[in-house]
PASEBA-1860 file (N, C-alpha, C; in nm, 3 decimals):
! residues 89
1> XXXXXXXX> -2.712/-0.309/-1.740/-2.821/-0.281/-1.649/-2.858/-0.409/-1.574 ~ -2.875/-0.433/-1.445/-2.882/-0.535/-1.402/-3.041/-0.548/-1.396 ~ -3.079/-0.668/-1.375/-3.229/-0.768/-1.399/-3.273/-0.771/-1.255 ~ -3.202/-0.745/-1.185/-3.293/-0.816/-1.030/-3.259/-0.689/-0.930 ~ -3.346/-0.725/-0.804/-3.291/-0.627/-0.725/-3.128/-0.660/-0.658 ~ -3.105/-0.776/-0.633/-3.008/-0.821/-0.556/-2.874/-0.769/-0.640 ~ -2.889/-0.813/-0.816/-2.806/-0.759/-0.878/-2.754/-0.634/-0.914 ~ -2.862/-0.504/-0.877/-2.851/-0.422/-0.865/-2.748/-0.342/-0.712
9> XXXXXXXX> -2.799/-0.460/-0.609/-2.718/-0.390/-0.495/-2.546/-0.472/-0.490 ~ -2.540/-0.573/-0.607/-2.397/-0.634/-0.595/-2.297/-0.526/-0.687 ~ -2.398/-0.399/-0.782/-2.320/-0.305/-0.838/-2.293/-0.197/-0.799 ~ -2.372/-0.160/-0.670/-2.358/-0.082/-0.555/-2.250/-0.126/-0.494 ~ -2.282/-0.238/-0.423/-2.143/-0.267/-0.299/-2.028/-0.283/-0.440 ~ -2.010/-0.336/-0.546/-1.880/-0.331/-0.629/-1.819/-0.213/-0.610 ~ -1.915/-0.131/-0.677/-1.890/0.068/-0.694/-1.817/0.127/-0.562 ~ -1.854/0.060/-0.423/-1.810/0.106/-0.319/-1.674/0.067/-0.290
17> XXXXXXXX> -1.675/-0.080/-0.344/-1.542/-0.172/-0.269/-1.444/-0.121/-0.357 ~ -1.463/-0.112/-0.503/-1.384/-0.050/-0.603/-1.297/0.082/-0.546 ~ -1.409/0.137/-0.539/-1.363/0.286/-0.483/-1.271/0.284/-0.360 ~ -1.302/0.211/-0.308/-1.211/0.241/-0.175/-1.065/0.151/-0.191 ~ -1.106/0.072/-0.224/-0.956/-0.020/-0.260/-0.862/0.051/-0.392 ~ -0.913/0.141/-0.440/-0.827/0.261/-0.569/-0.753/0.322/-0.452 ~ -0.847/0.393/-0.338/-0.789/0.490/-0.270/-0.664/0.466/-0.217 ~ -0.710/0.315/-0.144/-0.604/0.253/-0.069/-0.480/0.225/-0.122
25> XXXXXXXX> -0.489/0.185/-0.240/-0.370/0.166/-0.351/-0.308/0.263/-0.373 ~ -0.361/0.400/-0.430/-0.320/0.509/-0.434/-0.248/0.565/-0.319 ~ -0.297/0.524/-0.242/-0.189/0.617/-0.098/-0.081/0.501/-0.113 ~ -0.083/0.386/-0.086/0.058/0.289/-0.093/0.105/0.362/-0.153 ~ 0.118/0.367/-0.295/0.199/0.394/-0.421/0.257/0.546/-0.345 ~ 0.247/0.647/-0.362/0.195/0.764/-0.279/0.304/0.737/-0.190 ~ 0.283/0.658/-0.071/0.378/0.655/0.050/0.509/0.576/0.020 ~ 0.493/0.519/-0.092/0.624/0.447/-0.128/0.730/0.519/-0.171
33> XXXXXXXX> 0.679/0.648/-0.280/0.702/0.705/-0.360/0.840/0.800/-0.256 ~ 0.725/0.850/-0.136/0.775/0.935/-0.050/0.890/0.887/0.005 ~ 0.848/0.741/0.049/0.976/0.638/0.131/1.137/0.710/0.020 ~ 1.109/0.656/-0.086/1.218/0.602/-0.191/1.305/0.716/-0.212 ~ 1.218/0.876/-0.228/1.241/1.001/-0.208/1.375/1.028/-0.124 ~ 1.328/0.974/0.010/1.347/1.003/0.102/1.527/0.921/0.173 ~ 1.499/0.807/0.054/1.558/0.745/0.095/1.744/0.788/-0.042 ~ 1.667/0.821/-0.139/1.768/0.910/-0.180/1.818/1.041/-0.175
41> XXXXXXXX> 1.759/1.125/-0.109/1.759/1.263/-0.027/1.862/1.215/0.130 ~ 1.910/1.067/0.118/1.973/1.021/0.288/1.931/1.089/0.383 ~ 1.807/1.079/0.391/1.728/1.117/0.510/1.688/1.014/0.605 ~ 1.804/0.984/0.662/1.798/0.777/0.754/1.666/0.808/0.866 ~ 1.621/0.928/0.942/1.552/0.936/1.044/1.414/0.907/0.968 ~ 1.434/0.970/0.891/1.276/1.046/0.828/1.254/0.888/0.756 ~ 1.329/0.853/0.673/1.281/0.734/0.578/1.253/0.643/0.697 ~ 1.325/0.597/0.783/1.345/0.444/0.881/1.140/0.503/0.930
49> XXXXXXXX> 1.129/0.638/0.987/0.992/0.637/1.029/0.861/0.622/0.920 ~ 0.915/0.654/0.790/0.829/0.624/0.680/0.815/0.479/0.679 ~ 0.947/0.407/0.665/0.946/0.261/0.622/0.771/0.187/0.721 ~ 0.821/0.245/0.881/0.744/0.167/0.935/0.629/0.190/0.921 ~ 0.588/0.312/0.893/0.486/0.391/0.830/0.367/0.252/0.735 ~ 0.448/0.292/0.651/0.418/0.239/0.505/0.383/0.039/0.547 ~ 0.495/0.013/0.645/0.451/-0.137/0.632/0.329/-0.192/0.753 ~ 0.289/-0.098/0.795/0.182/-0.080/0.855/0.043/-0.068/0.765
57> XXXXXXXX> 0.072/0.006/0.698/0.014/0.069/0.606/-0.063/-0.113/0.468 ~ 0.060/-0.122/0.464/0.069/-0.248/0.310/0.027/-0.358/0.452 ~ 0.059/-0.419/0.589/-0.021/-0.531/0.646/-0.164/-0.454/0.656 ~ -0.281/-0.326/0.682/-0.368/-0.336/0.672/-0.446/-0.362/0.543 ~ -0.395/-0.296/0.447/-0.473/-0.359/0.315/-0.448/-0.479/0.284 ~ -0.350/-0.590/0.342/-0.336/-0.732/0.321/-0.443/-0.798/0.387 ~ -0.448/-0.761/0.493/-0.581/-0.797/0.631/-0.692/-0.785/0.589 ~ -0.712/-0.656/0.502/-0.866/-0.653/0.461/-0.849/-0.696/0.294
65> XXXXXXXX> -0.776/-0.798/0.271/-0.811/-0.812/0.092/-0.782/-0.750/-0.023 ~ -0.736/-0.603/-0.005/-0.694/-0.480/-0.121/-0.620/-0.554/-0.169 ~ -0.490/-0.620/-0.091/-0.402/-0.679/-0.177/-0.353/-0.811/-0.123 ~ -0.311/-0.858/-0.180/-0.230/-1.069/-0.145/-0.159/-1.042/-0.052 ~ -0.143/-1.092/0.045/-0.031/-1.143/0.184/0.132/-1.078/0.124 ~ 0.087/-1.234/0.036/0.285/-1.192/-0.034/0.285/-1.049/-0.061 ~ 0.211/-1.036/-0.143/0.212/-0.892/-0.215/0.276/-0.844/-0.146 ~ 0.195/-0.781/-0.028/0.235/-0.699/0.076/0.424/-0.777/0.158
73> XXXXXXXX> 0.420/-0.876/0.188/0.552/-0.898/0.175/0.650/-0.862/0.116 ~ 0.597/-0.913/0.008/0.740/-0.840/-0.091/0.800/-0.705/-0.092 ~ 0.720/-0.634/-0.101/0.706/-0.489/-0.133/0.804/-0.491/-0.009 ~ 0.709/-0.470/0.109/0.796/-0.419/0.226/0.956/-0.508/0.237 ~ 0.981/-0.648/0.182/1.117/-0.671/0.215/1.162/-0.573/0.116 ~ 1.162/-0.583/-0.028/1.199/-0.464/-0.116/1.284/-0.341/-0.085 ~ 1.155/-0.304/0.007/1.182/-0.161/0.063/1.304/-0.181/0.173 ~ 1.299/-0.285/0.244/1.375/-0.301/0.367/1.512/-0.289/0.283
81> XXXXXXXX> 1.595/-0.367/0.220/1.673/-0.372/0.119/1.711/-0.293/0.083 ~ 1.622/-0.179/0.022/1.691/-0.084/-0.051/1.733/0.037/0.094 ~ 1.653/0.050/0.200/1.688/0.097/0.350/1.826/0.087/0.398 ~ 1.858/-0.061/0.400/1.972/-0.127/0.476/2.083/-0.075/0.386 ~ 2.050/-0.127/0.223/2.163/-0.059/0.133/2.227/0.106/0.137 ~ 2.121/0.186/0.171/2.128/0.365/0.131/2.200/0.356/0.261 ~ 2.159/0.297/0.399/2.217/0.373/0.572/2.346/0.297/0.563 ~ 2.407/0.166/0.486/2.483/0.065/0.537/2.599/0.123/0.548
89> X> 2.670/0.223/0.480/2.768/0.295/0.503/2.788/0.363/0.580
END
């Protein structure tokens, strides 16, 4: 239980920022899921428009803090990789 008023509204804005940065995570995971799907189903049109999808997706939650720069780097080279590998033939 918090002691002050101020501390009371830093468990408010937590409760909010929490919440929304789950969501945001949840759809990544979610759109990755779909990418990877997609990308073993050799669906080159559909995945290449997901990929860009998704790394659109992973630079706005880097921009606003959800997740680390790299983070979001990685992931998307990751993904690029496993892209180039499934179409390269």
């Amino acid at each position: 239980m918090p002691h002050s008023i101020s501390a009371a509204k830093r468990v408010r804005q937590n409760l909010t920022r929490r919440t929304r940065n789950r969501q945001t995570k949840t759809e990544l995971k979610n759109l990755t899921k779909d990418l990877l799907s997609l990308i073993t189903d050799k669906k080159k049109d559909e995945a290449t428009t997901a990929y860009r999808d998704l790394s659109g997706h992973f630079d706005r939650a880097a921009k606003k803090g959800m997740i680390h720069k790299n983070n979001a780097d990685r992931h998307k080279s990751r993904l690029a990789v496993r892209l180039m590998k499934a179409f390269a033939a």
